[in-house]
C-alpha positions, 0 to 999 in steps of 0.5 A: 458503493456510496458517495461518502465511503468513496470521498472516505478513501479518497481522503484516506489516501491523502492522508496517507500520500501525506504520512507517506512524505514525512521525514522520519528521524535518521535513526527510524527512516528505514522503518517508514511503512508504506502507508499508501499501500495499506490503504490501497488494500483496505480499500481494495478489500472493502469493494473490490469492483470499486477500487481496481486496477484502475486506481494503479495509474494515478497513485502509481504515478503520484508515488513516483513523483513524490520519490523521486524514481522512474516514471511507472515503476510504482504504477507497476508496483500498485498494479501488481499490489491491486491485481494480487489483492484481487486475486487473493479476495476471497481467501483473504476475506477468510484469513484472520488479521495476523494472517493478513498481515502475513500476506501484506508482509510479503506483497511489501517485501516483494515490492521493495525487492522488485524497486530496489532491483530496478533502481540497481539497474538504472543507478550505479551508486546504489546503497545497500538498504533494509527491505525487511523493514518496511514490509515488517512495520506494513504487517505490524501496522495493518490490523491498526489500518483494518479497523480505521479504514476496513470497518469503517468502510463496512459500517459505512456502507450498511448504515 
């Protein structure tokens, strides 16, 4: 992989670090999709032997201070995204957009599951909250985040 694709993702993730921190309206914060995530995957699916699981522990422990949560939970959190993405390369190489979008769905859907019970277990006044909303506007999201940072990073490297 190339210098430039790689200054590429970098400056994806702070933009999404960025996307990530704003403050939505009350009436759509619960729909925030998670932006790091979506860049995560394209660039994981774009050079996989670039982007492992290496990545995990810095963003991971990025994520975790701009939040607010645990110290690690969004390094297992990125780790296990990273690994399943790895795991699944190659099908989703072949899947068509919608059908990545399904998978990234419930990759989302089992991280804000797997967050949400541990912040259950270490807070007593936990609210209830949706967990299908920000893995739905993820899926919804993902064929925009496909062509802006997937084939970018495609062109980029065969030019």
């Amino acid at each position: 992989m190339k210098l430039h694709s790689i200054a590429y993702v970098l400056l994806a993730l702070f933009v999404a670090f960025v996307l990530e921190h704003f403050q939505l309206p009350e009436v759509i914060d619960w729909f925030q999709p998670a932006w790091v995530m979506l860049v995560v995957t394209a660039a994981v699916l774009a050079a996989p032997s670039v982007f492992g699981l290496w990545l995990a522990i810095p963003l991971g422990l990025m994520l975790d201070v701009e939040k607010n949560t645990l110290l690690g939970l969004h390094v297992i959190l990125v780790a296990m995204h990273i690994y399943l993405l790895q795991l699944l390369y190659r099908r989703m190489y072949l899947f068509n957009v919608l059908q990545q979008s399904a998978v990234l769905f419930l990759m989302v859907l089992a991280e804000q599951i797997i967050h949400y019970w541990a912040m259950a277990v270490m807070r007593e006044d936990m609210m209830p909250v949706m967990l299908l909303a920000p893995a739905l506007t993820s899926a919804v999201l993902w064929p925009w985040m496909y062509v802006l940072v997937y084939r970018s990073l495609q062109r980029m490297e065969s030019a």
